[in-house]
C-alpha positions as CSV (number, residue, x, y, z in Angstrom):
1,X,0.0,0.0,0.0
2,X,1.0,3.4,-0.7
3,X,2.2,5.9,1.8
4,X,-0.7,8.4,1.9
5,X,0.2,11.7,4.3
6,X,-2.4,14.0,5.3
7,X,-0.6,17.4,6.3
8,X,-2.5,20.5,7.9
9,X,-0.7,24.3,7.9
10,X,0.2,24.3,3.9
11,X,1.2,26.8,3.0
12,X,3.2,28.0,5.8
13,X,6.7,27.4,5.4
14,X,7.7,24.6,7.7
15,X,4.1,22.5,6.2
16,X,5.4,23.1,2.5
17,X,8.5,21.4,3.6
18,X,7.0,18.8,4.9
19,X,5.0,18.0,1.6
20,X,8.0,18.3,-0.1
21,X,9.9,15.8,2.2
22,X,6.8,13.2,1.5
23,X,6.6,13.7,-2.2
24,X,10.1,13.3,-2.4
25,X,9.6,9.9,-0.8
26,X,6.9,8.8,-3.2
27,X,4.1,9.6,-0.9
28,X,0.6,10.5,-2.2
29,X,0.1,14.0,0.1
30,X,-3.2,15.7,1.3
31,X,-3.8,18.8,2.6
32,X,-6.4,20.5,4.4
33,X,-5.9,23.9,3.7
34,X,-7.9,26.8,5.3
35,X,-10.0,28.6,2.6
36,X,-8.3,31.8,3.1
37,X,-5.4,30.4,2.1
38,X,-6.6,27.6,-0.5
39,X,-5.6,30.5,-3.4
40,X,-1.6,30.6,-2.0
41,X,-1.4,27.1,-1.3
42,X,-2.6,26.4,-5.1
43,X,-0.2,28.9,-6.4
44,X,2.5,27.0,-3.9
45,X,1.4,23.6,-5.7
46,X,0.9,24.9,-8.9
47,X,4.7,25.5,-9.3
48,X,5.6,22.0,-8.2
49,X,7.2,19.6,-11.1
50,X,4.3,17.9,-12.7
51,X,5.1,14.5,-11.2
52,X,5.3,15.6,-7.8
53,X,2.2,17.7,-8.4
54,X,-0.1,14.3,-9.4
55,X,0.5,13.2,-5.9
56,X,-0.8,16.4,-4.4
57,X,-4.1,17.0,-3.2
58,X,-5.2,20.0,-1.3
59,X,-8.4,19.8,0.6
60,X,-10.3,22.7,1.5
61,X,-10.8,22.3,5.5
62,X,-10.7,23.8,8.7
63,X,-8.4,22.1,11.0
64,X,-10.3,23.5,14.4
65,X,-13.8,22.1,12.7
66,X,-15.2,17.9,13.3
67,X,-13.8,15.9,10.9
68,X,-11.2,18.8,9.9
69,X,-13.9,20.9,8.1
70,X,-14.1,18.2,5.3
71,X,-17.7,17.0,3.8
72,X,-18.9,13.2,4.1
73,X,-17.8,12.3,0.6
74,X,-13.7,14.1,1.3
75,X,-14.0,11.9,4.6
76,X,-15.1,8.7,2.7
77,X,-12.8,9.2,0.3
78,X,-9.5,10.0,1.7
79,X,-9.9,8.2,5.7
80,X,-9.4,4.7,4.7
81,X,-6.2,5.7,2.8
82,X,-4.7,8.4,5.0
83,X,-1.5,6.1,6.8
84,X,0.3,9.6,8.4
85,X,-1.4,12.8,9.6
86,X,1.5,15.6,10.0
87,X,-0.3,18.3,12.1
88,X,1.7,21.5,10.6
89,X,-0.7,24.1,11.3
90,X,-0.6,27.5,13.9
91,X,-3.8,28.1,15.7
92,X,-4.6,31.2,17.2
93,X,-7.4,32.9,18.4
């Protein structure tokens, strides 16, 4: 089975990283990325080499939300193959 890494906090530095370091590896990545920043993090993922940019998924989520802000079907989709979750992100109130 493939490595499949969930990572929260793209597209902050230290998270991008982190992808890269998983991609790198082979890893299929997912990220739940805030929807004030889903436009950066696209940008971010948009400039990746195409090969490394197949296994790249970003999520829009809210990692403070149930079930990390994601709807039913991302949940039903992505749980059963997530084997790593990387918690990257800064909360503050």
């Amino acid at each position: 089975m493939m490595e499949c890494v969930l990572v929260t906090g793209v597209p902050s530095l230290i998270a991008r990283q982190v992808v890269l370091e998983w991609l790198e590896k082979g890893a299929a990545v997912v990220c739940v990325v805030s929807a004030s920043a889903l436009e950066e993090a696209s940008n971010w993922a948009n400039r990746l080499q195409p090969k490394r940019r197949a296994k790249l998924t970003l999520l829009a989520g809210e990692v403070t939300h149930i079930d990390l802000g994601l709807s039913g079907a991302e949940l039903a989709e992505w749980t059963p193959r997530i084997t790593r979750i990387i918690h990257a992100a800064q909360v503050t109130f």
